[in-house]
KEBA-313400 format. One line per field, with one value per residue: x, y negated, z negated of N, C-alpha, C in turn; residue in three letters; residue number from 1. Coordinates in steps of 0.05 Angstrom, whole numbers, padded with zeros to 5 digits. Layout:
REM residues N
nx = c(X:...)
ny = c(Y:...)
nz = c(Z:...)
cax = c(X:...)
cay = c(Y:...)
caz = c(Z:...)
cx = c(X:...)
cy = c(Y:...)
cz = c(Z:...)
res = c(ALA:...)
n = c(NUM:...)
END
This chain:
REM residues 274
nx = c(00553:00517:00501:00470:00459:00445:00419:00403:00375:00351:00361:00421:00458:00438:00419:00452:00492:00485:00478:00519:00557:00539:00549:00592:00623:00595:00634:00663:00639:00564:00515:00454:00413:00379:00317:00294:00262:00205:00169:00195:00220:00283:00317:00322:00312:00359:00397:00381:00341:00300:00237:00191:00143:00133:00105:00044:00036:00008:-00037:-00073:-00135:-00195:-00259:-00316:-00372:-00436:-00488:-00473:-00432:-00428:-00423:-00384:-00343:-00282:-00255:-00234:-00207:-00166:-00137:-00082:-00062:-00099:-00135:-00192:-00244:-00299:-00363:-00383:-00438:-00453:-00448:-00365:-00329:-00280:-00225:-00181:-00138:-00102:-00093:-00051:-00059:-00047:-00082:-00105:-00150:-00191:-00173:-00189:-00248:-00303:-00346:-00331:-00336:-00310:-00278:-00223:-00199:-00167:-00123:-00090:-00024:00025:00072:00123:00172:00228:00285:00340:00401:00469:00513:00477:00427:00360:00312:00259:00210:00147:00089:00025:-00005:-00035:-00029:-00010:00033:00090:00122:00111:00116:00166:00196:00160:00192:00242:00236:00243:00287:00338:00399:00441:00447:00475:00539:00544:00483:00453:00431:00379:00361:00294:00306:00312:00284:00250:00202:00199:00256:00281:00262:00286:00343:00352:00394:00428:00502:00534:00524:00522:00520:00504:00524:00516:00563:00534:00503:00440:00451:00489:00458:00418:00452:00473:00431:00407:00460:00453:00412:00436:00469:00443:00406:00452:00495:00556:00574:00599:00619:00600:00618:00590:00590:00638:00655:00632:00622:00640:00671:00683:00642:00620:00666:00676:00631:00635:00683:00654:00612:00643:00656:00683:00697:00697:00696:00697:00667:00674:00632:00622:00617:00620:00596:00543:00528:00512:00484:00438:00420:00405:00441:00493:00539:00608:00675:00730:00729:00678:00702:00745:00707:00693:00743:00745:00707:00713)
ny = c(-00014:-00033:-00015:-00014:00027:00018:00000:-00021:00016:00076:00139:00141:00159:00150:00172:00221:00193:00159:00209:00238:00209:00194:00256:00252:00213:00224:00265:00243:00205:00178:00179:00146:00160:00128:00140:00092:00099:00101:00114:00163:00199:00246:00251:00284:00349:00345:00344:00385:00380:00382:00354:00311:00289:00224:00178:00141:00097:00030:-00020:-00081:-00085:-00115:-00128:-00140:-00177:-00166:-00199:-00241:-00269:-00316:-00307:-00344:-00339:-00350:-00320:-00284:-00313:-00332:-00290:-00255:-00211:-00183:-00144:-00164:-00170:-00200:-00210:-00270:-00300:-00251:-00200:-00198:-00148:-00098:-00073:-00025:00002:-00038:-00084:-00121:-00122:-00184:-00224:-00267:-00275:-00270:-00320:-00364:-00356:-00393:-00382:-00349:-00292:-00254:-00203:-00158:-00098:-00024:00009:00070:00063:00094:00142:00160:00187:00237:00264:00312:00325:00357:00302:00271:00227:00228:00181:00182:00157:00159:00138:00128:00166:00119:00072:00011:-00028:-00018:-00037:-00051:-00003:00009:-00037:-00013:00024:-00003:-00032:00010:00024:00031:00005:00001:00052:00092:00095:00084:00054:00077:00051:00078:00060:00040:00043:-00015:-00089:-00102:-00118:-00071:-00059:-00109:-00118:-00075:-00094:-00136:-00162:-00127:-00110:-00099:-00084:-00027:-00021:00029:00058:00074:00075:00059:00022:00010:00018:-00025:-00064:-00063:-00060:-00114:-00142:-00124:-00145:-00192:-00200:-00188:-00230:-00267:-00266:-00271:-00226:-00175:-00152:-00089:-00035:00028:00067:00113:00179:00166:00178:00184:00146:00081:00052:00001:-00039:-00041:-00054:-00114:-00135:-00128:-00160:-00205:-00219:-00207:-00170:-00110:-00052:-00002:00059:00107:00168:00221:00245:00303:00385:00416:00383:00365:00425:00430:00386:00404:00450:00419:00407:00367:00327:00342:00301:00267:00198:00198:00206:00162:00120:00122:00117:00054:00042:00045)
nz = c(-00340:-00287:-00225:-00156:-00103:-00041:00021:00095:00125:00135:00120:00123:00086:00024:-00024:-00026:-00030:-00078:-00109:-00114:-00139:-00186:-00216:-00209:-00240:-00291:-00308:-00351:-00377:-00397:-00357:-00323:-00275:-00226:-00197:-00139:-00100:-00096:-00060:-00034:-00068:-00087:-00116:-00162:-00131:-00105:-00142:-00174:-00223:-00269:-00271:-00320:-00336:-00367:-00366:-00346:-00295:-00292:-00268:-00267:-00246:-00214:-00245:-00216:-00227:-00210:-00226:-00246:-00208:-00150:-00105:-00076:-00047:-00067:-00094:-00048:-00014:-00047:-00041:-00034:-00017:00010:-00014:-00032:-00001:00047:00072:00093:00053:00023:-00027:-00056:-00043:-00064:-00050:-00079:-00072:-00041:-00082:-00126:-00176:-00192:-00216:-00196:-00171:-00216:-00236:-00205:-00198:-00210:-00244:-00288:-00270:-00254:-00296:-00324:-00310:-00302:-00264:-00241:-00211:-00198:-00227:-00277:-00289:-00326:-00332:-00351:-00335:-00365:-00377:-00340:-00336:-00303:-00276:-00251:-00205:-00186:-00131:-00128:-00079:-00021:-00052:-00042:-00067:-00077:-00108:-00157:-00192:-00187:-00223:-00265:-00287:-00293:-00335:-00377:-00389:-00421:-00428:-00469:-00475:-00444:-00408:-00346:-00300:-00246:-00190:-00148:-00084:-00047:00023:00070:00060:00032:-00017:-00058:-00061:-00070:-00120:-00145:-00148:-00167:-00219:-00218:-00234:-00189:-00108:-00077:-00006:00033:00102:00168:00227:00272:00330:00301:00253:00237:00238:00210:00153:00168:00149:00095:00069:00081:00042:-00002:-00015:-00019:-00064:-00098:-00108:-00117:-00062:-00032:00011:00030:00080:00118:00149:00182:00229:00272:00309:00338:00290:00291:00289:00242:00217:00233:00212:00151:00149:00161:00124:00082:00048:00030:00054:00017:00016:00058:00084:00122:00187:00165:00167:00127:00082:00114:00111:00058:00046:00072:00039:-00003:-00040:-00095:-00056:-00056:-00042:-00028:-00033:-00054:-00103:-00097:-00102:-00147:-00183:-00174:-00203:-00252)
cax = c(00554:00493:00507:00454:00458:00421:00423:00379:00369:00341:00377:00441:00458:00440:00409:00472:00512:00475:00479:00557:00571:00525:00552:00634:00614:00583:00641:00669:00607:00540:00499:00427:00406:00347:00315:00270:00250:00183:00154:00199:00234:00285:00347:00312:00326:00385:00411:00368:00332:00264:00227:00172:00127:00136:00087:00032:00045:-00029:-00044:-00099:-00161:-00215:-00282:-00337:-00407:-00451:-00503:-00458:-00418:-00454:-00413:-00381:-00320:-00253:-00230:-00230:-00193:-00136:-00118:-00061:-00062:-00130:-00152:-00218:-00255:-00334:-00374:-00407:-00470:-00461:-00419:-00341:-00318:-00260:-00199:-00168:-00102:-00087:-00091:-00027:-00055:-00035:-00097:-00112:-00190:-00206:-00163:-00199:-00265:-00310:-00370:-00324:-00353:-00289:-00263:-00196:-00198:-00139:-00121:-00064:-00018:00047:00079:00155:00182:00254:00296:00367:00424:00494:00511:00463:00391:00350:00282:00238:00174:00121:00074:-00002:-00019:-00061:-00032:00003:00051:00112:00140:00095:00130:00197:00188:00161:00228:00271:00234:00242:00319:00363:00424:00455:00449:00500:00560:00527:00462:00459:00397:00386:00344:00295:00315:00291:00298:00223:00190:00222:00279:00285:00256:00310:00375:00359:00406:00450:00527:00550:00512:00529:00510:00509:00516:00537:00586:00517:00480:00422:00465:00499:00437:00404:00474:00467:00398:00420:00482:00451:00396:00449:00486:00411:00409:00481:00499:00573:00575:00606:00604:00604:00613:00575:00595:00644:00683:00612:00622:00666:00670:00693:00624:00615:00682:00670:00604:00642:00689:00633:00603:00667:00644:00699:00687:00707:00704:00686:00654:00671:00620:00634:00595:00608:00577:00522:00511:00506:00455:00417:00412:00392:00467:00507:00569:00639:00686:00749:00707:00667:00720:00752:00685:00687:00756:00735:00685:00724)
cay = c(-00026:-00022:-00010:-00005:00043:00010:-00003:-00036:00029:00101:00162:00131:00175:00135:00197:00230:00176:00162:00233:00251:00181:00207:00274:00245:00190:00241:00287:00230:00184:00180:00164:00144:00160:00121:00138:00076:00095:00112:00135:00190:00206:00262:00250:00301:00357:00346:00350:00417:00374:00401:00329:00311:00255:00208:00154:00134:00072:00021:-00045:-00097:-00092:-00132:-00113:-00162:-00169:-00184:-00217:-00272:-00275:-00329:-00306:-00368:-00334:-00360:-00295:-00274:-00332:-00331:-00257:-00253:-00176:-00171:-00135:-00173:-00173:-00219:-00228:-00286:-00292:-00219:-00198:-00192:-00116:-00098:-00047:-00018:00010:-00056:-00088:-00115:-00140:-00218:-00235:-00304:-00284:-00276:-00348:-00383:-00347:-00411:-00371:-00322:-00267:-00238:-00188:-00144:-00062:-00014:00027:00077:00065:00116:00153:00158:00222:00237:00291:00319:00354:00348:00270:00257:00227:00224:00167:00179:00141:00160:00124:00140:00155:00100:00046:-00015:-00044:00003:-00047:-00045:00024:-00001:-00057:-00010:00043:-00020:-00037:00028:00027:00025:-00009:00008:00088:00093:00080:00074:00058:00076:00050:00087:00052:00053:00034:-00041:-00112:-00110:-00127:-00059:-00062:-00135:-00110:-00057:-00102:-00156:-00165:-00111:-00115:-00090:-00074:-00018:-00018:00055:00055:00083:00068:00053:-00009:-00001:00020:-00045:-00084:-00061:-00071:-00139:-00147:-00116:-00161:-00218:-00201:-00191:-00257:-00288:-00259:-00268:-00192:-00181:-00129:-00069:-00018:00048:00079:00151:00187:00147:00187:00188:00127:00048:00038:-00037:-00063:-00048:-00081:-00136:-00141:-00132:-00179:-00229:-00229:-00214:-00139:-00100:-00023:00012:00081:00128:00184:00229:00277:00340:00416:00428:00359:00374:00449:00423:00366:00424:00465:00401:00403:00354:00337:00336:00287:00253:00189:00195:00199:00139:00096:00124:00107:00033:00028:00050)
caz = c(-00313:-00267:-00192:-00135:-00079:-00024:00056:00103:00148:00122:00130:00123:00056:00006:-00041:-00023:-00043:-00105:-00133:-00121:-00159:-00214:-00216:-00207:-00268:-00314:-00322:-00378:-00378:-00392:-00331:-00318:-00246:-00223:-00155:-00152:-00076:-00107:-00034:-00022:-00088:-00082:-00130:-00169:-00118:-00095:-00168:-00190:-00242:-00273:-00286:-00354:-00335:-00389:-00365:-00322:-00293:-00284:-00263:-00270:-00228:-00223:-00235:-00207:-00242:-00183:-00243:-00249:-00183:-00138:-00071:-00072:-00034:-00076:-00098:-00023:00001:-00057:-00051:-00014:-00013:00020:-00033:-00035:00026:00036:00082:00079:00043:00008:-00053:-00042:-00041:-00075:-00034:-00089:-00063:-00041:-00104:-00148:-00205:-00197:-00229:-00182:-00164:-00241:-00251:-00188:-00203:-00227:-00271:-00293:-00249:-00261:-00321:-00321:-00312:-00309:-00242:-00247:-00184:-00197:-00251:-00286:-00298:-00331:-00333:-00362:-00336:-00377:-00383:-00320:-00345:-00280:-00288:-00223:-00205:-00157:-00120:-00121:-00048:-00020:-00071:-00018:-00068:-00081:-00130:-00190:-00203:-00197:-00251:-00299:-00288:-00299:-00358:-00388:-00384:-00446:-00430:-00490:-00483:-00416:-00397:-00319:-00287:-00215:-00182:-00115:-00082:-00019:00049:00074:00045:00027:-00045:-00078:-00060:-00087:-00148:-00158:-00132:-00186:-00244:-00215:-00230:-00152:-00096:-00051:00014:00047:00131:00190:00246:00299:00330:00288:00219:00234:00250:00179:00148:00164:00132:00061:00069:00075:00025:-00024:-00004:-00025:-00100:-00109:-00119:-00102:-00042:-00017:00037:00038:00111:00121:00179:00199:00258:00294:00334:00340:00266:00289:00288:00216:00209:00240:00195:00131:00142:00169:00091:00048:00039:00024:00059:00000:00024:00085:00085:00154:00189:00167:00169:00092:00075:00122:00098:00022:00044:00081:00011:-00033:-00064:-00088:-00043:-00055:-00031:-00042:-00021:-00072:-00128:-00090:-00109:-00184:-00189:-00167:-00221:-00280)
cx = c(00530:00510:00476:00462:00441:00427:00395:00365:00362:00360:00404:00459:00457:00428:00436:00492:00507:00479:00506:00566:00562:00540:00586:00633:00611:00597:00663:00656:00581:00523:00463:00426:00379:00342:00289:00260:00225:00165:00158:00222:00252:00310:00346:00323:00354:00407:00398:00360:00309:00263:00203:00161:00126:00105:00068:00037:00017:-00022:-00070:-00116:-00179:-00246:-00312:-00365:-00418:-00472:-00494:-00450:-00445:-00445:-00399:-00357:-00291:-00238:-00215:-00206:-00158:-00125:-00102:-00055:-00086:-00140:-00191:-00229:-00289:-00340:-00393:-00435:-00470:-00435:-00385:-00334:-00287:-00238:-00173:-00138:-00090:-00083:-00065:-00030:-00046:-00053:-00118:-00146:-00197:-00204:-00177:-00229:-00287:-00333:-00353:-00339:-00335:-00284:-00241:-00212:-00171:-00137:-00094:-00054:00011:00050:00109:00164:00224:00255:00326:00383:00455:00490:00497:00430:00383:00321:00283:00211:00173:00101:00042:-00008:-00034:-00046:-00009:00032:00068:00121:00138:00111:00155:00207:00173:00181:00236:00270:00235:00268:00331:00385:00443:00464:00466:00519:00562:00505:00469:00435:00407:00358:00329:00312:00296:00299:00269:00222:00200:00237:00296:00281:00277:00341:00368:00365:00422:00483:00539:00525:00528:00521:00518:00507:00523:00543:00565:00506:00467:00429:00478:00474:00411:00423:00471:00451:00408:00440:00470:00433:00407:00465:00462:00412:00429:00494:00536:00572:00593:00597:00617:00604:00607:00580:00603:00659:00656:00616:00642:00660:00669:00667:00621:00641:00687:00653:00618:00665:00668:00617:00627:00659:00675:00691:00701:00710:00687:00682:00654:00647:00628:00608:00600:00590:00543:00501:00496:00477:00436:00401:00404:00416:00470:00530:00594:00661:00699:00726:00691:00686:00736:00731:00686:00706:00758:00727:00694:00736)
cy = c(-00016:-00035:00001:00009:00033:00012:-00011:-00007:00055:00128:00162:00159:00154:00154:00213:00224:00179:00188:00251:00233:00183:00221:00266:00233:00212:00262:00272:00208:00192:00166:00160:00136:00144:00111:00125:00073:00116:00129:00148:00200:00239:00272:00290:00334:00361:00355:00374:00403:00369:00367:00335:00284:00244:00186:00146:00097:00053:-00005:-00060:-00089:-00105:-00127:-00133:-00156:-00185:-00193:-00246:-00285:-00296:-00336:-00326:-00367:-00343:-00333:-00285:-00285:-00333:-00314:-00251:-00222:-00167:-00151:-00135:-00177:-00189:-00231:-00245:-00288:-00273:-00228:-00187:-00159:-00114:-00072:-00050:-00015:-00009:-00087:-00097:-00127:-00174:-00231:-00260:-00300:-00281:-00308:-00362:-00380:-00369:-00406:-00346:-00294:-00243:-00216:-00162:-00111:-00048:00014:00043:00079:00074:00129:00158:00187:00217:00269:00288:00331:00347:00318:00257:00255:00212:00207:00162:00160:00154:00143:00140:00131:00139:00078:00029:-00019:-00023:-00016:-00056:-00025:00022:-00021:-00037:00009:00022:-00030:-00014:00047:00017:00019:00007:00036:00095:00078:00065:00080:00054:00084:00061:00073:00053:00030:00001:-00061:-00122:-00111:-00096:-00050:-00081:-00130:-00087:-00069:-00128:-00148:-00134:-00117:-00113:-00083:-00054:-00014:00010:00054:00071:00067:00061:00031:-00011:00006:-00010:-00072:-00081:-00069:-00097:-00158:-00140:-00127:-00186:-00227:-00206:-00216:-00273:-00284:-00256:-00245:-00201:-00156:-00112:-00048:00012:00064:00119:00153:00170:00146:00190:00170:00114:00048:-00004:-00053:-00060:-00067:-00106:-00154:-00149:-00150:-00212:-00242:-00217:-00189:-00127:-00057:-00004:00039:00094:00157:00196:00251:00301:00371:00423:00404:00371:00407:00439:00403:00383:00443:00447:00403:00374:00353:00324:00317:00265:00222:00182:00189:00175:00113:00100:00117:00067:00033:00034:00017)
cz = c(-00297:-00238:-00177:-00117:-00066:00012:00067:00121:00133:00133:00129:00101:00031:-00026:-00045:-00041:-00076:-00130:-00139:-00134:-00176:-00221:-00220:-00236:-00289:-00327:-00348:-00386:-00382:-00373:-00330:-00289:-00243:-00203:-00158:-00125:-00085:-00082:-00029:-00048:-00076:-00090:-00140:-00160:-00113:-00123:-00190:-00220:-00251:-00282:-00304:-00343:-00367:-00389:-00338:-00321:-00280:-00286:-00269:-00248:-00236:-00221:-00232:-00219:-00217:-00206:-00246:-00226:-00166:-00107:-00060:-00044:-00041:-00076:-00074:-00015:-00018:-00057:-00031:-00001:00003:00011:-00033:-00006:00027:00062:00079:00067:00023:-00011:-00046:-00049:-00054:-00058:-00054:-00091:-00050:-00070:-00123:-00172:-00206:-00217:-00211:-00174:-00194:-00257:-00228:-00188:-00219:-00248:-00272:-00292:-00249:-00286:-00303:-00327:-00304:-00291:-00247:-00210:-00181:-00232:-00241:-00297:-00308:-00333:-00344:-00345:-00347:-00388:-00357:-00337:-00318:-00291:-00255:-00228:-00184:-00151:-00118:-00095:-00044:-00033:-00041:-00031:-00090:-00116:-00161:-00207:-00209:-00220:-00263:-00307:-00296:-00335:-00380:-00396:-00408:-00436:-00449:-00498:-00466:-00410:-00361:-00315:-00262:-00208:-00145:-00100:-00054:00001:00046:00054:00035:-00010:-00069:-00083:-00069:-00107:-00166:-00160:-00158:-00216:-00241:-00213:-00203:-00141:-00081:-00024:00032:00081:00140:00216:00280:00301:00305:00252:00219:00227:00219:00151:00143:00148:00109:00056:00056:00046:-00008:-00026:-00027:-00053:-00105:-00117:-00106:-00092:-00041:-00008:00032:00067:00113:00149:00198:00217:00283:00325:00330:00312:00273:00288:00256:00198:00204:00213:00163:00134:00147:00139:00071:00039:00046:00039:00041:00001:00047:00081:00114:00157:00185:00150:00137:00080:00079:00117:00064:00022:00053:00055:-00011:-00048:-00060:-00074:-00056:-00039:-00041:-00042:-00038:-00105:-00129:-00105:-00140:-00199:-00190:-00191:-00259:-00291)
res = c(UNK:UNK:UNK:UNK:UNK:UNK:UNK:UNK:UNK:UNK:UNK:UNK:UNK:UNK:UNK:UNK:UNK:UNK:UNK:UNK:UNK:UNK:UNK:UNK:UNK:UNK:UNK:UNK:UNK:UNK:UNK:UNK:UNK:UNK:UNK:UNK:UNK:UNK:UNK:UNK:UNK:UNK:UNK:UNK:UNK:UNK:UNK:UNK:UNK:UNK:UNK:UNK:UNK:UNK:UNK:UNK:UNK:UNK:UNK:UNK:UNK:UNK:UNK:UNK:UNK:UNK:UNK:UNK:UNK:UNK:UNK:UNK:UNK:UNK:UNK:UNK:UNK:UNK:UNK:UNK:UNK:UNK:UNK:UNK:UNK:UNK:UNK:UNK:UNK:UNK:UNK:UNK:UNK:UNK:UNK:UNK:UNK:UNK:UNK:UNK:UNK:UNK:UNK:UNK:UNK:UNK:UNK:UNK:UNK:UNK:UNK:UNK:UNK:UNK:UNK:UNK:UNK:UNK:UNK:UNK:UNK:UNK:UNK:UNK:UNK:UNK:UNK:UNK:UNK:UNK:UNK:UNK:UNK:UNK:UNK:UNK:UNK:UNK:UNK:UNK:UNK:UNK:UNK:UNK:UNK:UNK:UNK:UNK:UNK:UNK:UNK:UNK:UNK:UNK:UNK:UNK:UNK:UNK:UNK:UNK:UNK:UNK:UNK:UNK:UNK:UNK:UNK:UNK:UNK:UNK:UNK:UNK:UNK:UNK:UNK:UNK:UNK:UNK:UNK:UNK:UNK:UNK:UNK:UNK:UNK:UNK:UNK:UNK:UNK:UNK:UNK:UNK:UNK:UNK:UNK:UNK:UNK:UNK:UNK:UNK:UNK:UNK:UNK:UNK:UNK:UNK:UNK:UNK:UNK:UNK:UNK:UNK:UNK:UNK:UNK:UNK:UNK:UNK:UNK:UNK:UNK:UNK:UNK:UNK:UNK:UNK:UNK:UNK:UNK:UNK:UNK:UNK:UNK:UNK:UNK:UNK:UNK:UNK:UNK:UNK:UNK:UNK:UNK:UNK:UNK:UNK:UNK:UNK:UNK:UNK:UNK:UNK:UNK:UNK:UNK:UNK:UNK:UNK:UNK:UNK:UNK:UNK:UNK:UNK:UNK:UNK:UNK:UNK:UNK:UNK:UNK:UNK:UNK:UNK)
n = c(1:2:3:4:5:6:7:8:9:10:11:12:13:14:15:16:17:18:19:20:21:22:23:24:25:26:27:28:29:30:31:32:33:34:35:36:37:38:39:40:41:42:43:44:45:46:47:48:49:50:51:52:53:54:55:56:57:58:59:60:61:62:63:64:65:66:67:68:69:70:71:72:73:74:75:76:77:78:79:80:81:82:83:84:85:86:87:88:89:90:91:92:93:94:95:96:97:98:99:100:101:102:103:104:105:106:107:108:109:110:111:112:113:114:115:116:117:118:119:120:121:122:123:124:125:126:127:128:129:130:131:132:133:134:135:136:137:138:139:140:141:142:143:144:145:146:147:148:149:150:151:152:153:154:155:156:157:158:159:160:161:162:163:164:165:166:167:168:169:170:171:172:173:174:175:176:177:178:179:180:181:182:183:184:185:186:187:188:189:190:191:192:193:194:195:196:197:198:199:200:201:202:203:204:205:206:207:208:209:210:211:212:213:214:215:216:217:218:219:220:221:222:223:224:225:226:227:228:229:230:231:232:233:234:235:236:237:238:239:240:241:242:243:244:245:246:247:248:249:250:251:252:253:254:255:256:257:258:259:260:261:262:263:264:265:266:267:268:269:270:271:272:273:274)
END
């Protein structure tokens, strides 16, 4: 079974979440954790687990022969990434770290002025502890497009070796976050009980509505404020709030030390997924 951990809003617990549903799972399962928020990785941590880079992870670049090139300006105009930059008259410039490999100025390129080269823009690391196998990515500072790294974690996923994958994924309804939420059995959506937890809520709702995922809600810290707007919300898309999570000072010491936490709450969601 693969499950996402996601939310539209940051801070929510969605790391949290992710690594006590690992850690609950794993004590008669085999689990594969995989924190595919490549910008701020930090499953790792929180679960005292030494990582092994396995793999660098590289894209296409394109490397221009000004001998050939005749400034014509296409590459410029098809690169949606602004990658390629030209002013008129002169040869186009290339901005690396925005770059995703699509290819479209070497395919619109009419004296093939073009040829392929090979940028590295993160790296995949794994790690062990018990029946938890942790697969991180990182992001090479500078690189624009987060979601190169997440497509090559996904592709690097045995199915067949776990009884669960639990993608944690980042915050936002942007390009790798889409990249991690497709061809996931459940989504979870992690929030809290505020305007703008509701108002990101919404966003990862609907996102999941869009790729057909079937939803539910987890509520974090949910004696803080009105729960009723997330109510509201989850009955508004057919989201089910499957468990709550209240503020409380042992939670909050354990997330202060990088533990995992404890909580009925959490055994509630693992009993769900059996």
């Amino acid at each position: 079974m693969k499950i996402a951990i996601t939310g539209g809003k940051g801070g929510t617990g969605k790391s949290t979440v992710s690594t006590a549903l690992a850690a609950e799972l794993s004590k008669e399962n085999k689990v594969l954790l995989v924190d595919a928020d490549v910008d701020c990785p930090d499953d790792d941590i929180i679960l005292s687990i030494n990582l092994k880079k396995i793999k660098d992870v590289e894209t296409m670049i394109p490397e221009i022969d000004k001998s050939q090139c005749i400034k014509c300006g296409k590459c410029n105009r098809v690169c949606k990434e602004n990658a390629i930059v030209q002013i008129r008259g002169e040869f186009p410039i290339l901005v690396p770290e925005q770059c995703n490999g699509c290819k479209s100025c070497k395919i619109v390129c009419p004296v093939d002025a073009i040829s392929e080269a090979k940028q590295k823009v993160g790296e995949i690391f794994v790690g062990k502890k018990g029946n938890i196998t942790l697969l991180s990515g990182r992001i090479k500072p500078g690189v624009e497009e987060s979601s190169l790294i997440v497509n090559a974690m996904k592709k690097a996923i045995k199915l067949e070796d776990y009884d669960y994958i639990i993608i944690d994924t980042a915050a936002g309804t942007h390009c790798p976050v889409i990249s991690a939420l497709l061809d996931v059995d459940l989504g979870i959506a992690v929030t809290e009980p505020t305007p703008l937890g509701n108002h990101d809520l919404t966003l990862i709702l609907e996102l999941m509505r869009q790729l057909k995922i079937k939803p539910k809600i987890v509520l974090n810290r949910s004696d803080i404020a009105d729960k009723g707007i997330i109510e509201r919300t989850s009955e508004k898309f057919n989201s089910e709030i499957m468990a709550e999570i209240p503020y409380s000072k042992k939670i909050q010491e354990a997330y202060s030390k990088g533990e995992v936490i404890k909580h009925k709450a959490i055994k509630k969601i693992a009993e769900f997924l059996k």
